[in-house]
C-alpha positions in Angstrom: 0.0 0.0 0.0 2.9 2.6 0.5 5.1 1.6 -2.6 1.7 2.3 -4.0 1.3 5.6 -2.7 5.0 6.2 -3.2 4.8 5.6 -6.6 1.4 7.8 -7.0 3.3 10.6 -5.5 6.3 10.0 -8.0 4.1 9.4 -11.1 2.3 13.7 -10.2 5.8 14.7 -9.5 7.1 13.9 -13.0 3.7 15.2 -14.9 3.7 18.2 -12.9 7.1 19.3 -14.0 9.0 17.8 -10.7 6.9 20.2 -8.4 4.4 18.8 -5.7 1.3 19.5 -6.4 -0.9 21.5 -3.7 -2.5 19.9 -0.8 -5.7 19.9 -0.8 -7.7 22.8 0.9 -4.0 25.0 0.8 -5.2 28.4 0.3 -2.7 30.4 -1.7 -2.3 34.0 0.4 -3.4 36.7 -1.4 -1.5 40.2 -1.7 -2.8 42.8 0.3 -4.4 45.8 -2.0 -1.7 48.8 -2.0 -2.0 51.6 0.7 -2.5 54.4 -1.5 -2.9 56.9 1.1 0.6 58.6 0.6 -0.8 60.0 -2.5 -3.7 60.5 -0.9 -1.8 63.2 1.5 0.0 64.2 -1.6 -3.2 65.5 -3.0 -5.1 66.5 0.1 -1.7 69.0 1.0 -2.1 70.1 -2.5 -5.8 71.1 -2.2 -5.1 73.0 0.6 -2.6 75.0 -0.4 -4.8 75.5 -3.3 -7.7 76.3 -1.2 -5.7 78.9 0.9 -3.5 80.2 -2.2 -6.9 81.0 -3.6 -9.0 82.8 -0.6 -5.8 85.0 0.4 -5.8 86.1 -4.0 -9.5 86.4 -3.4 -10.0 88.7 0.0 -7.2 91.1 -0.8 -8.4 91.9 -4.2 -9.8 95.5 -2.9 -9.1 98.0 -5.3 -10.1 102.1 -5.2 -10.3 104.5 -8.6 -11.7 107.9 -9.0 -14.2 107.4 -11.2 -15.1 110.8 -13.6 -19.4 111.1 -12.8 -21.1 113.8 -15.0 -23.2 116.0 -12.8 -24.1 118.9 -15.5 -24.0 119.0 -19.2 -20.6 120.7 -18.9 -19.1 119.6 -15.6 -17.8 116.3 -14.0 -16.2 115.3 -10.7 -14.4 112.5 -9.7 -15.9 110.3 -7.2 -14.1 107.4 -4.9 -15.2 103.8 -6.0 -14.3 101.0 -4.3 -13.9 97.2 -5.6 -14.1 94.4 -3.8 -15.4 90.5 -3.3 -17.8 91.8 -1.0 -19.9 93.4 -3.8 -20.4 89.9 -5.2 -22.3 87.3 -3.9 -20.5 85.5 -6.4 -17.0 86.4 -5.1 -18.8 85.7 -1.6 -19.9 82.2 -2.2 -16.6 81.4 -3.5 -14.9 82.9 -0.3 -17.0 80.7 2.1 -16.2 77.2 -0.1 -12.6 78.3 -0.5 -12.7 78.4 3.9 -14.1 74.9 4.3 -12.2 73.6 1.8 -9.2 74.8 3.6 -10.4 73.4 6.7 -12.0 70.1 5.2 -8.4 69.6 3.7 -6.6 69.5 7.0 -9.1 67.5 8.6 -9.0 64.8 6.3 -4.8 64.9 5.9 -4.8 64.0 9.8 -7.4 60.9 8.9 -4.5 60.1 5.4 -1.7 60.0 7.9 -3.3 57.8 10.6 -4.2 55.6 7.2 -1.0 55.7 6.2 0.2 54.0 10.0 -2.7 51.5 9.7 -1.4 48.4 7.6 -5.3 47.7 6.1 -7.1 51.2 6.2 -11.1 50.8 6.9 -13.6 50.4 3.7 -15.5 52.4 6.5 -13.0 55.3 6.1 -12.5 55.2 2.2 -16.4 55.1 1.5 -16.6 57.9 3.9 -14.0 60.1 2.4 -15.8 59.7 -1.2 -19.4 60.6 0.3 -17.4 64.2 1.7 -15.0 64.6 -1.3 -18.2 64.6 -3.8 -20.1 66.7 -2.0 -16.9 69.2 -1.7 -15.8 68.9 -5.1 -20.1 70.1 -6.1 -19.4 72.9 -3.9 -16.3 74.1 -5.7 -17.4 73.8 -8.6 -20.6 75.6 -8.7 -18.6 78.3 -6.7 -15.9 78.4 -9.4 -18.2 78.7 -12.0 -20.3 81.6 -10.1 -17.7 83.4 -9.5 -16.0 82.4 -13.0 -19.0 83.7 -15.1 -19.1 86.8 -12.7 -15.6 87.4 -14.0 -15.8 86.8 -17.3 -18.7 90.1 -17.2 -16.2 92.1 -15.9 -13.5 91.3 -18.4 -16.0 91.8 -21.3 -19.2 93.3 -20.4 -22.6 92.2 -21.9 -24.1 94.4 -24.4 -27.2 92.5 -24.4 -27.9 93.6 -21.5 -26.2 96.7 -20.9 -23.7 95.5 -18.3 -20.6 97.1 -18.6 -17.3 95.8 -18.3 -15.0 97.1 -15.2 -11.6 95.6 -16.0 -10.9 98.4 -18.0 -10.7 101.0 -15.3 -9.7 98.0 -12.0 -6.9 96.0 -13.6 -5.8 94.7 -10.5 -8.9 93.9 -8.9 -9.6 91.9 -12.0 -6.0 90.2 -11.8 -6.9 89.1 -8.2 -10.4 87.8 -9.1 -9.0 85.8 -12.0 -6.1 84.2 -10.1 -8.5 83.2 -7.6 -11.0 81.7 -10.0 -7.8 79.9 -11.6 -6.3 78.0 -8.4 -10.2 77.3 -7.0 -10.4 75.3 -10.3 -7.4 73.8 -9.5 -9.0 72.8 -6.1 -12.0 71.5 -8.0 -9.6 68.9 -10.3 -7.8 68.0 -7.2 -11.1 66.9 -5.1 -12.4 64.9 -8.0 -9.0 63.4 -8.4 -9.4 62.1 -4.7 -12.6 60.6 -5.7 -11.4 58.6 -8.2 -8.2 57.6 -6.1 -10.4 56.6 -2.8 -12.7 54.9 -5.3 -10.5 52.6 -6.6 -9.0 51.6 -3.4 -12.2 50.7 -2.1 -12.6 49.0 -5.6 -9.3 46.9 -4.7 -10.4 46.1 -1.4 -13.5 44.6 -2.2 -11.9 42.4 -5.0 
């Protein structure tokens, strides 16, 4: 019975390429899915230096020109005009997401780095982080575009409706505005990217 066995043995090592087969109920051990929360920090550091970059453009974009106003047929004066993000609601909105972003980005960089420690980060935590980054990347982007299309008036005025362009006469204040429109879309592309880059690591997890 054992030179039977013996010679059973022998007869799968030589089909099988001189390699035991595996026993029977032997579970192979599957790799563990990839920790990908150092870019995950990578991109949440870069959103908020995006976030900030942007509100800091934004609230210091006050600018003041005498603007000529015609008080007779003959006569003008100049009168003291002031431009700022207050005037907007626009600019306003885009102020208020730019300051939770800011503070929603640190926030979740302290839940990355304690993610980055843990050797199997929770499906709890990734599904958790795409439910806020989606509803933060929404808010961006309808701010950006507010305050985008607000802009874009400025720069070149609407005829239609006799709204007249303003970045003729405050230069600066128009710089500011558009820098700050610039890096909140920047914020935008980076919230979405951490969407797609907690999605797939939950995608990997539940393989």
């Amino acid at each position: 019975m054992a030179s039977t066995e013996t010679s059973t043995t022998s007869t799968t090592n030589d089909f099988s390429g001189g390699k035991t087969a595996p026993e029977y109920g032997y579970a192979v051990p599957s790799r563990p899915p990839p920790n990908l929360f150092f870019l995950d920090f990578g991109l949440r550091l870069l959103l908020f230096a995006s976030a900030v970059t942007a509100l800091v453009v934004m609230v210091t974009s006050k600018q003041t020109k005498l603007i000529p106003v015609t008080v007779a047929p003959s006569s003008q004066i100049l009168v003291s005009r002031d431009a700022k993000f207050q005037h907007s609601p626009a600019f306003i909105y885009l102020v208020a997401a730019l300051s939770v972003t800011g503070l929603y980005s640190i926030i979740t960089m302290l839940v990355s780095l304690f993610s980055i420690a843990s050797p199997s980060p929770s499906p709890k935590t990734l599904f958790l982080l795409i439910l806020f980054d989606t509803l933060m990347a929404g808010v961006m982007a309808s701010a950006t575009g507010n305050a985008g299309s607000v802009a874009y008036i400025g720069l070149k005025g609407n005829s239609h409706v006799n709204w007249n362009k303003i970045c003729n006469m405050y230069g600066k204040f128009c710089r500011h505005v558009g820098g700050s429109t610039a890096v909140s879309l920047i914020a935008s592309i980076v919230l979405v990217l951490l969407v797609v880059l907690s999605s797939y690591s939950l995608y990997r997890r539940s393989r």
